[in-house]
N, CA and C atoms as an extended XYZ file, in Angstrom:
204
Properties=species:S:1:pos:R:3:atomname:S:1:resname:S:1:resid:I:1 pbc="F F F"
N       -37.980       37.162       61.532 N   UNK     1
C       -38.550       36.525       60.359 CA  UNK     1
C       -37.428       36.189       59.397 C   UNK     1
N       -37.551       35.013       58.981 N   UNK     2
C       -35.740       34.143       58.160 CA  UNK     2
C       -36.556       33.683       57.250 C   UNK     2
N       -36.721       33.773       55.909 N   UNK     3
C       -36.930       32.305       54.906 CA  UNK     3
C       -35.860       31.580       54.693 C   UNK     3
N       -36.076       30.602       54.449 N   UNK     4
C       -35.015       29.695       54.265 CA  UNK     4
C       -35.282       29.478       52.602 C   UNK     4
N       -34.145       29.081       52.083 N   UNK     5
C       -34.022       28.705       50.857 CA  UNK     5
C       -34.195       26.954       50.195 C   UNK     5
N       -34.741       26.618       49.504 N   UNK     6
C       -34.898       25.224       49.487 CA  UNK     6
C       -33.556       24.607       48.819 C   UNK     6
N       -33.142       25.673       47.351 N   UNK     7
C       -32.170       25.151       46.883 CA  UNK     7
C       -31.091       25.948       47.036 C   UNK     7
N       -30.271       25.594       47.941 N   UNK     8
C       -29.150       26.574       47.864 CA  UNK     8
C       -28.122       26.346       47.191 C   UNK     8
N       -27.506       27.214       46.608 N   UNK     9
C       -26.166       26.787       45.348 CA  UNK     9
C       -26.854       26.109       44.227 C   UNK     9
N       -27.941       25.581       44.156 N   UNK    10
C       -28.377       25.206       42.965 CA  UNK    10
C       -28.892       26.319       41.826 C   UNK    10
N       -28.483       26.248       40.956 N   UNK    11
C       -29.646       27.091       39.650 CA  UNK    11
C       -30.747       26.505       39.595 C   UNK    11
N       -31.354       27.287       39.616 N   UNK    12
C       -32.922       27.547       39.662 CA  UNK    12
C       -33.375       27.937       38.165 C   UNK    12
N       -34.394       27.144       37.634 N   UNK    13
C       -34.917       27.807       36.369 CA  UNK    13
C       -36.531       27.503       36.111 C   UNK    13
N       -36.831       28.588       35.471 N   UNK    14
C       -38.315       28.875       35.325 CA  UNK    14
C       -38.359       28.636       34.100 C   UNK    14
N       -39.611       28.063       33.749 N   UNK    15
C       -40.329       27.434       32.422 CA  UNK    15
C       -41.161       29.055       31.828 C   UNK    15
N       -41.531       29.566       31.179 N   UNK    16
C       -42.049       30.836       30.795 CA  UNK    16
C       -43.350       29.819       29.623 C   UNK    16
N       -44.405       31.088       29.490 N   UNK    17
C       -45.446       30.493       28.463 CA  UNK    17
C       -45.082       29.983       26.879 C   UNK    17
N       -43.555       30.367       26.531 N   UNK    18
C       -43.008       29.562       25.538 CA  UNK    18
C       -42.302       28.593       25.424 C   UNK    18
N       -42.352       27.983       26.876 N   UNK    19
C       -41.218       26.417       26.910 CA  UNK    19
C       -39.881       26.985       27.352 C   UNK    19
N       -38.994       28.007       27.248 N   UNK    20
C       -38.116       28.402       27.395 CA  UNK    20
C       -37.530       28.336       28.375 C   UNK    20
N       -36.376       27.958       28.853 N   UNK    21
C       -36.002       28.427       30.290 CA  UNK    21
C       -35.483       29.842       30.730 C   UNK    21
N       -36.141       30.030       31.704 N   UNK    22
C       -35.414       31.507       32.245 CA  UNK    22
C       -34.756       31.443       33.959 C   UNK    22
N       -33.909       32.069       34.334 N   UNK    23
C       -33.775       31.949       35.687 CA  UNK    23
C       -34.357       33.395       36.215 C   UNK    23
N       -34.014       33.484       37.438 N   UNK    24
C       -34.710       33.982       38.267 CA  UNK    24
C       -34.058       35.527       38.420 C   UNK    24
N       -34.936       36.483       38.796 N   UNK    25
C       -34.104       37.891       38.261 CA  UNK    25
C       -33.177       38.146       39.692 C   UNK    25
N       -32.532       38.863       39.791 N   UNK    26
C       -31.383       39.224       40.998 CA  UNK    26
C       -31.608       41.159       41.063 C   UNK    26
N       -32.198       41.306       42.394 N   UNK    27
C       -32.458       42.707       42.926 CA  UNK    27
C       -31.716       42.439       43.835 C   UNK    27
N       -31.294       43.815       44.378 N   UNK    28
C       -30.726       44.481       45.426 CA  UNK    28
C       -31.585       45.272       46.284 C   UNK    28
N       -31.134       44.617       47.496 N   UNK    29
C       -32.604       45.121       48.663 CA  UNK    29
C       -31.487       47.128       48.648 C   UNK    29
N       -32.635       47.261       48.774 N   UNK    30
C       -32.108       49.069       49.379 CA  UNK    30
C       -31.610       49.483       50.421 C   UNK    30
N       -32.104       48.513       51.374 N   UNK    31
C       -31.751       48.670       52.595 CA  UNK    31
C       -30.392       48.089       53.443 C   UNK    31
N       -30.521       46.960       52.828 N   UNK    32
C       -29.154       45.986       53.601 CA  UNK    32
C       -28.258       45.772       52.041 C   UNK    32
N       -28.179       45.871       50.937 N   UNK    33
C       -27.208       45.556       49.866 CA  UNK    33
C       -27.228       44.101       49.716 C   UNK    33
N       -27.764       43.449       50.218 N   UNK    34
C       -27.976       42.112       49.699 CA  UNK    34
C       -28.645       41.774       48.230 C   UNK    34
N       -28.064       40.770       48.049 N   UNK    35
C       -28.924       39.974       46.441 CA  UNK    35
C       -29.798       39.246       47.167 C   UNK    35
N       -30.786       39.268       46.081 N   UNK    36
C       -31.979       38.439       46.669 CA  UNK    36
C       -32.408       38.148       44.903 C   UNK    36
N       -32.833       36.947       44.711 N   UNK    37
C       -33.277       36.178       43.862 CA  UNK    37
C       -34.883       36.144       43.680 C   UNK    37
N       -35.452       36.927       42.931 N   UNK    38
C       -37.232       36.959       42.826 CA  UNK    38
C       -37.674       35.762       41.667 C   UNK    38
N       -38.809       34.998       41.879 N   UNK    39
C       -39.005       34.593       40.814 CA  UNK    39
C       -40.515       35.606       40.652 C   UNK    39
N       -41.315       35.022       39.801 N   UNK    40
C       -42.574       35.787       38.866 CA  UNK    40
C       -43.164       36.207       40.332 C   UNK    40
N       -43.425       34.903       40.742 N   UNK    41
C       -44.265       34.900       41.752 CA  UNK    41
C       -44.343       35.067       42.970 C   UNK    41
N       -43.121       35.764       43.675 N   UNK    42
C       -42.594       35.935       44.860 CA  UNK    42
C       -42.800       37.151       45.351 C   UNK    42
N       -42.880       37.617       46.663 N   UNK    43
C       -43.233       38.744       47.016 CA  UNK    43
C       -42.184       39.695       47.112 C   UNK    43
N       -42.481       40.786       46.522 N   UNK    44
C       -40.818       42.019       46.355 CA  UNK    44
C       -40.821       42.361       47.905 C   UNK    44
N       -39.730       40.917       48.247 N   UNK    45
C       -39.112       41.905       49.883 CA  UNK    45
C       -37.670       40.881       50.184 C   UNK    45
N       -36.953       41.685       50.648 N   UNK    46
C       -35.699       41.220       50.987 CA  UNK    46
C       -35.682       40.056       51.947 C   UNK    46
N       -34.820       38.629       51.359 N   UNK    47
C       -34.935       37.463       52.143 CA  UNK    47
C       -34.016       38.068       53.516 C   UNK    47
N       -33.129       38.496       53.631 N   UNK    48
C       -32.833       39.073       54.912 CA  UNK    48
C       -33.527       39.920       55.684 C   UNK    48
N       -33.291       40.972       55.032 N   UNK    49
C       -33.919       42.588       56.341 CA  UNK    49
C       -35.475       42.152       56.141 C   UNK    49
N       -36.106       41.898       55.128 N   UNK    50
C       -37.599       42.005       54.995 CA  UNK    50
C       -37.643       43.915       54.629 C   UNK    50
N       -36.533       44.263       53.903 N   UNK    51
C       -36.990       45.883       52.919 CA  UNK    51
C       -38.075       45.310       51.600 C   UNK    51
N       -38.975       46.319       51.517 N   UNK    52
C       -38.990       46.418       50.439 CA  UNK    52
C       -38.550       47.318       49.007 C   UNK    52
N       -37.659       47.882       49.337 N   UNK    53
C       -37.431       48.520       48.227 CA  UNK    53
C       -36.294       47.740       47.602 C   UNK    53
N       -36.122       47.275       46.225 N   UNK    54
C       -35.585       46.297       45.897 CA  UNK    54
C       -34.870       47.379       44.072 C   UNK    54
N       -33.880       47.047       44.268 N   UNK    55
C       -32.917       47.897       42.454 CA  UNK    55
C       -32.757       46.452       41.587 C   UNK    55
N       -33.277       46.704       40.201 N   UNK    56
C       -32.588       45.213       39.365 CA  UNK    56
C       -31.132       45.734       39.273 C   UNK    56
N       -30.816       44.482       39.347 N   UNK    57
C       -29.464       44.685       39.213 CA  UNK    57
C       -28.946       44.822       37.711 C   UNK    57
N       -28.259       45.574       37.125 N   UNK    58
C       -27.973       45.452       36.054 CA  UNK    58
C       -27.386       43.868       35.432 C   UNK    58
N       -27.746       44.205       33.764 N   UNK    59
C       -27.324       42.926       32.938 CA  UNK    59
C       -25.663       43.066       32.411 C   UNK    59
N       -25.436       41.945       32.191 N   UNK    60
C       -24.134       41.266       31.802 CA  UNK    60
C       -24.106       41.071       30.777 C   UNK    60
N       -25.001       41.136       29.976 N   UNK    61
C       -25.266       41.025       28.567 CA  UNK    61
C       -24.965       42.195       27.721 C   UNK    61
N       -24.257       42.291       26.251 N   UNK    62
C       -24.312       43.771       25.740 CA  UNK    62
C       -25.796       43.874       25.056 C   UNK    62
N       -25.783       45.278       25.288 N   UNK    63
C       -27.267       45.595       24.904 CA  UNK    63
C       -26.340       47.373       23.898 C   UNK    63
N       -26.831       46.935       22.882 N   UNK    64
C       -26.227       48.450       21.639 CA  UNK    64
C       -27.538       48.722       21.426 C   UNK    64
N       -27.643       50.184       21.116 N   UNK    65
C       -28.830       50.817       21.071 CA  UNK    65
C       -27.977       51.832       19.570 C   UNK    65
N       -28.953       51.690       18.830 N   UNK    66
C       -28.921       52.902       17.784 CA  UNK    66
C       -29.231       54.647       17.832 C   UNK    66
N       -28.303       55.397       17.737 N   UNK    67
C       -28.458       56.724       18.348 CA  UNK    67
C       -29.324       57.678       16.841 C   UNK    67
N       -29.726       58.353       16.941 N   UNK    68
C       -29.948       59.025       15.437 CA  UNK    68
C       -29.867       60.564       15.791 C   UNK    68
């Protein structure tokens, strides 16, 4: 079992209920270490192995949190 990808190397972006663009989130299958690209609506399983156990991958973004 293979999916194929429609756009490959292209960015991909999703419209959200505020007009906004968002792209598509990036998990890590558990099983094989591959990236795999989910959008909203896609089923949580690895485009290679077909795992489902899938890690978000962490952000690139800074995120500061206030300690008290």
């Amino acid at each position: 079992y293979h999916v194929q990808a429609a756009n490959v190397g292209k960015p991909v972006f999703i419209m959200d209920a505020s007009g906004t663009r968002r792209e598509p989130v990036i998990y890590i299958c558990g099983d094989c270490a591959k990236e795999n690209e989910i959008k909203p609506k896609d089923t949580i399983a690895c485009r290679e192995c077909g795992g489902r156990i899938m890690y978000k991958q962490r952000t690139k973004r800074m995120i500061m949190f206030d300690a008290r």
